[in-house]
C-alpha positions in Angstrom: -5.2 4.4 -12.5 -6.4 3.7 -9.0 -2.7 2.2 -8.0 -1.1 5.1 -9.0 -3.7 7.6 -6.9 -2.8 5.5 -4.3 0.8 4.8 -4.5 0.9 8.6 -5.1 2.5 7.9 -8.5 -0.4 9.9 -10.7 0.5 12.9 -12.4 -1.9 16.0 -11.3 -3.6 15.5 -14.7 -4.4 11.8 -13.7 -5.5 13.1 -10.3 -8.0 15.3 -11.8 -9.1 13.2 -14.1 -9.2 10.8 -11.6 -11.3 12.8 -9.3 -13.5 14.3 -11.4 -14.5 10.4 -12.3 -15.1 9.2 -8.5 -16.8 12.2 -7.9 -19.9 11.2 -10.0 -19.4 7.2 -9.8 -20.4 5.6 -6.4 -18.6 2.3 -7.2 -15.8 3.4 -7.7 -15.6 6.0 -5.0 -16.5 3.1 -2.6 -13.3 1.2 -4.4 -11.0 3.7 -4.0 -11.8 4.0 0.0 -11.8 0.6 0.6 -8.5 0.3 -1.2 -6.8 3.3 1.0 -8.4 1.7 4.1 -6.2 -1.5 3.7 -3.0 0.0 2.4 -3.5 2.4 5.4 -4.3 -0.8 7.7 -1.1 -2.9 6.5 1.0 0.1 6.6 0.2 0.4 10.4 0.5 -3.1 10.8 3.7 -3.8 8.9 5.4 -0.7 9.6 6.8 -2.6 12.8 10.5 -4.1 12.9 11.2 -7.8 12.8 12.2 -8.7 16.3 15.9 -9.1 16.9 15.8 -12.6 17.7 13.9 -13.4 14.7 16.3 -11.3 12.8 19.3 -13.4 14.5 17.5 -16.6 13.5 16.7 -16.0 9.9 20.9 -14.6 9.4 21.7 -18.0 10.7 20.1 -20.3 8.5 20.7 -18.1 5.5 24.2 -18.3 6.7 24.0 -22.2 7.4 22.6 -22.9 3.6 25.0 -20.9 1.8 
C-alpha cells in the first residue's frame, strides 16, 4: 500500500484507508515520511541530464559492441 501512496497509484479509497491508518500508528507515519523524504531526495538528485560527453561516450561503445 505505502508504494502506491507514494507513486501516487492508490485509489482515493486506499488513500483513506491509508490515512486513516498512519493517522493513529506512529511507526508507520514515521515510515511513510521517511520513504517520501528519499524519493523526494533522488528525484532532485537524479532529475539532472547525463552530460553530453558522457552521452557521446556511452553511444560509442554501444555502437562499437554491436
Amino acid at each position: 500500500m505505502l508504494q502506491l501512496i507514494l507513486d501516487g497509484e492508490a485509489t482515493p479509497e486506499q488513500k483513506a484507508n491509508f490515512k486513516s491508518h498512519v493517522d493513529e500508528c506512529m511507526p508507520c507515519f514515521q515510515h511513510y515520511h521517511f520513504d517520501q523524504a528519499i524519493k523526494e531526495l533522488l528525484k532532485v538528485k537524479c532529475s539532472h541530464e547525463a552530460p553530453t560527453d558522457l552521452i557521446a561516450s556511452i553511444k560509442s561503445k554501444i555502437s562499437a559492441a554491436e
